[in-house]
C-alpha positions as CSV (number, residue, x, y, z in Angstrom):
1,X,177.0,-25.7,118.9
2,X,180.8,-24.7,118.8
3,X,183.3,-26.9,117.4
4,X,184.1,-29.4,120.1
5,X,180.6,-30.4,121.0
6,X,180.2,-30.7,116.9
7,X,183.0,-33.3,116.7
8,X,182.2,-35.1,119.6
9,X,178.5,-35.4,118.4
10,X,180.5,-36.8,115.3
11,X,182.3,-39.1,116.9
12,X,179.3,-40.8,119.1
13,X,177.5,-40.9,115.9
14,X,180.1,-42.9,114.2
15,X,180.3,-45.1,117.4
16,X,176.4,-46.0,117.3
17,X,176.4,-46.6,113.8
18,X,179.1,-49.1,113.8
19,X,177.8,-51.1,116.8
20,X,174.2,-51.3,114.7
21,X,176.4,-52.5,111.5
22,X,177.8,-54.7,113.8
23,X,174.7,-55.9,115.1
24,X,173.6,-56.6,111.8
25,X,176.1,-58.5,110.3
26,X,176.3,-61.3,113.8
27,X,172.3,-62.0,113.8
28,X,171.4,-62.0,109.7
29,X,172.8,-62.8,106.3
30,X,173.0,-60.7,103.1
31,X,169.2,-61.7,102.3
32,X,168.0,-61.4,105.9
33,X,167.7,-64.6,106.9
34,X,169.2,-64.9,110.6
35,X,171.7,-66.7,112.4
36,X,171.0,-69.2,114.1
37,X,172.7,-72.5,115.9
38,X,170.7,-76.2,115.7
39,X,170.1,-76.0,119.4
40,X,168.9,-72.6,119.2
41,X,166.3,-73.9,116.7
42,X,165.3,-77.2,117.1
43,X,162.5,-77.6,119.1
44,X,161.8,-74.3,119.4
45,X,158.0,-72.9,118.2
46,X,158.7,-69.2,118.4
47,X,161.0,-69.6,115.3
48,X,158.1,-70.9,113.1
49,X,157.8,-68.9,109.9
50,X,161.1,-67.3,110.0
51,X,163.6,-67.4,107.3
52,X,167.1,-68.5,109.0
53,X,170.5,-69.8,108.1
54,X,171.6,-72.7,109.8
55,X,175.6,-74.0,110.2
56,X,175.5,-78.0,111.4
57,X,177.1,-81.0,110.8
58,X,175.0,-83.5,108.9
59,X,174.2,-86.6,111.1
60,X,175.3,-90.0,109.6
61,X,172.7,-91.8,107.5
62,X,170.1,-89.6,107.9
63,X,169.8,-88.8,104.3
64,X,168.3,-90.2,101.3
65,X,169.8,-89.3,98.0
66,X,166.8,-91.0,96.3
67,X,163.6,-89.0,98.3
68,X,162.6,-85.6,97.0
69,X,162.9,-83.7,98.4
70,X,165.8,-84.4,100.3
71,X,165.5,-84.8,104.4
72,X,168.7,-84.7,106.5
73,X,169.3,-83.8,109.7
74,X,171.9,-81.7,111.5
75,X,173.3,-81.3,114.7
76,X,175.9,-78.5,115.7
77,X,179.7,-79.1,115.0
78,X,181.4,-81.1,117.5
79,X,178.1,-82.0,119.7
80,X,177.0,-85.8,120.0
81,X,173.4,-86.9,121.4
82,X,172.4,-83.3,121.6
83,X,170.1,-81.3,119.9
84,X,168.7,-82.0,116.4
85,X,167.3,-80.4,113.6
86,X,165.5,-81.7,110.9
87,X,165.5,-80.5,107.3
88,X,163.7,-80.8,103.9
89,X,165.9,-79.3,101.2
90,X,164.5,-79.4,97.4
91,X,167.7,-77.6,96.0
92,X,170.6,-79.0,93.8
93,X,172.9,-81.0,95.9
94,X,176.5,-80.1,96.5
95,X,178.8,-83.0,95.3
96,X,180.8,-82.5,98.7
97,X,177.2,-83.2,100.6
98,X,177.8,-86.3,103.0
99,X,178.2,-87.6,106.1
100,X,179.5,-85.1,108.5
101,X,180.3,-82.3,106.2
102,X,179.2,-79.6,107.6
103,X,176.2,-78.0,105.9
104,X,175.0,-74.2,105.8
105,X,171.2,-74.2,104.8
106,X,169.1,-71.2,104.5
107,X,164.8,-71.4,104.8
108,X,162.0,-71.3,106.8
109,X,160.9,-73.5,109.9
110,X,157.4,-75.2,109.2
111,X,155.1,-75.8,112.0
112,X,156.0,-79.4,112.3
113,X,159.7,-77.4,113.2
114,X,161.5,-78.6,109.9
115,X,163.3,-76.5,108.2
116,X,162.2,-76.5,104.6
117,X,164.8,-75.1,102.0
118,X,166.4,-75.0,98.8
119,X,169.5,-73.1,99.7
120,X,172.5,-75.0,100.7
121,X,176.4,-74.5,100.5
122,X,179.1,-77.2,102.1
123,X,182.3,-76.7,104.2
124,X,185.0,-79.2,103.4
125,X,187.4,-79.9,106.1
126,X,191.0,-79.8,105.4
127,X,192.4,-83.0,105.8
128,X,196.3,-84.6,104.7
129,X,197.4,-87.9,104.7
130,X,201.0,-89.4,103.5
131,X,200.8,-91.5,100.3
132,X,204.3,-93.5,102.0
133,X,203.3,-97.2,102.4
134,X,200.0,-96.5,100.1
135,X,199.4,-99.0,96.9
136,X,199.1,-98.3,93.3
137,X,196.0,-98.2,92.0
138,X,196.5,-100.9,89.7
139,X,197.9,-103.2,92.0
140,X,194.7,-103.0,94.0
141,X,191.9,-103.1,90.8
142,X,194.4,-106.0,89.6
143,X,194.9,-108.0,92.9
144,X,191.9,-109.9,92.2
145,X,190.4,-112.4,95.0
146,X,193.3,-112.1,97.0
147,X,192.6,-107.9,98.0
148,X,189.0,-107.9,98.5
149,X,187.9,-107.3,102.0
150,X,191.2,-106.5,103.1
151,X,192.2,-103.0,104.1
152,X,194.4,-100.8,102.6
153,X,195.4,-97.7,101.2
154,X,195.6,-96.7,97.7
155,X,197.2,-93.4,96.1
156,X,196.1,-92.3,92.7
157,X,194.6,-89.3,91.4
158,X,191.2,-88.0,90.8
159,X,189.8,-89.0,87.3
160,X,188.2,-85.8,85.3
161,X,184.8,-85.3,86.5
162,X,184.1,-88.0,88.2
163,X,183.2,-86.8,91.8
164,X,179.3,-86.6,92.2
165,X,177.5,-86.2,95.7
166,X,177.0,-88.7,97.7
167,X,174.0,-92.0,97.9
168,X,175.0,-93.8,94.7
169,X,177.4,-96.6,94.3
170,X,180.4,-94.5,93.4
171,X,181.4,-90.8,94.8
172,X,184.7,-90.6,92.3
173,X,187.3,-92.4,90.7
174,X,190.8,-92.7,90.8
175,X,193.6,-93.5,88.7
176,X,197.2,-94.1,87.7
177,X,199.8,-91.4,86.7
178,X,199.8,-92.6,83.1
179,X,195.7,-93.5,83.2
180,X,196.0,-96.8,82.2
181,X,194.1,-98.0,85.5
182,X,191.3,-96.5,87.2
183,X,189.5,-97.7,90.7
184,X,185.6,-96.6,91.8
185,X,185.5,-95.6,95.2
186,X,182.4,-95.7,97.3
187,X,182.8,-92.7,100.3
188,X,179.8,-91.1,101.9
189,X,181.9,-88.5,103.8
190,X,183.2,-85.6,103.4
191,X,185.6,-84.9,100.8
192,X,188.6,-83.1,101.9
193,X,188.8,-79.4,100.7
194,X,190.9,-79.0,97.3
195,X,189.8,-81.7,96.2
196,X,189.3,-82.2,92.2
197,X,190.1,-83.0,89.1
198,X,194.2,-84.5,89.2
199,X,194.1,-84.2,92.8
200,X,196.5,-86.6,94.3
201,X,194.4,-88.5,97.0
202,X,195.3,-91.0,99.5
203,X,192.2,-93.5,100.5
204,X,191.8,-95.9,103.3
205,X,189.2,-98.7,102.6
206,X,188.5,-102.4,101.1
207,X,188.4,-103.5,97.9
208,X,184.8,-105.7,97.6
209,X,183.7,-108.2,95.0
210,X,181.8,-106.0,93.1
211,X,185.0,-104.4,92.1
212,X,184.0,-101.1,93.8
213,X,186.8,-99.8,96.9
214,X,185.1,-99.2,100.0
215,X,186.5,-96.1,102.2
216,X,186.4,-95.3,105.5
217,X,189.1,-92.1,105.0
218,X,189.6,-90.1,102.3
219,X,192.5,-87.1,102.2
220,X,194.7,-85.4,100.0
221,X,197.9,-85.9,100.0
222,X,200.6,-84.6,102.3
223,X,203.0,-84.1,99.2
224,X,200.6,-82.4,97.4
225,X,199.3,-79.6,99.7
């Protein structure tokens, strides 16, 4: 073989082996589980038995923080009324888990085509709001009768270790500059991505009688980012 048909064997070598890496890394994950989308999934028998990873949003209130395992359901980002897949997870729960946040969950299908897993990670959406116009905390946890039920938002920032996943009475608290007041806030959404400890946050809700702020928005916020 003389030198030009050696490098060009080379060279289609090279070319083959990348299209199979390539291959490789769009259908399957580092442990071999493939990928696949809800619709390709759900309802579909020939997947039985085969360990796949799964990207979905996580349909609203179809979750129970209190069964166990867990069942959810997903449905692919940006879809509504169309496919859905069910899903039994028996792993530790991501504090970010919630309504909407989109969910990445690794396992097997069973034969009842439920996806039984233990191996789940979270994709927080970036999200900004301006604190301008926003109250103090402890003008709204001090307003007494007069703010509950009425909707506001309230700027404060993210007391230590207080953010837990979501299905109890409070996902995290927040709090003046100088700590002297603090606010629970009930949110089973997604938490917006950066979002911790000191984190100045902006939140959109009601304050009820049970002294716990209800919120239909939660972001960070825009001075902060």
């Amino acid at each position: 073989m003389n030198k030009r048909a050696r490098n060009r064997l080379i060279g289609v070598t090279a070319i083959i082996v990348i299209i199979v890496l390539a291959v490789v890394v769009s259908t399957g994950s580092d442990d071999g589980a493939l990928n696949r989308t809800v619709a390709q999934v759900a309802d579909n028998n020939e997947i039985v038995g085969e360990r796949i990873s799964v990207s979905g949003a996580v349909v609203t209130g179809s979750w129970n923080r209190e069964s166990s395992p867990m069942e959810f359901e997903l449905q692919d980002e940006g879809t509504e009324g169309g496919a859905v897949l069910g899903v039994r997870y028996s792993g530790g729960v991501p504090s970010t888990f919630g309504d909407g946040v989109v969910a990445i969950v690794k396992g097997v299908v069973g034969s009842d085509g439920v996806l039984e897993s233990d191996d789940m990670i979270t994709k927080c959406p970036s999200k900004y709001e301006t604190a301008k116009g926003a109250l103090s905390v402890d003008s709204v946890s001090g307003g007494g009768a007069n703010m509950v039920g009425t909707t506001v938002k309230v700027q404060g920032l993210v007391v230590a270790d207080s953010i837990v996943a979501a299905g109890g009475d409070q996902r995290f608290a927040i709090e003046t500059e100088d700590g002297t007041a603090e606010l629970g806030i009930a949110w089973n959404g997604a938490l917006p991505a950066g979002m911790d400890t000191g984190s100045q946050v902006v939140v959109t809700g009601a304050l009820e009688a049970d002294g716990f702020f209800v919120a239909t928005d939660v972001a960070i916020a825009e001075e902060t980012q």
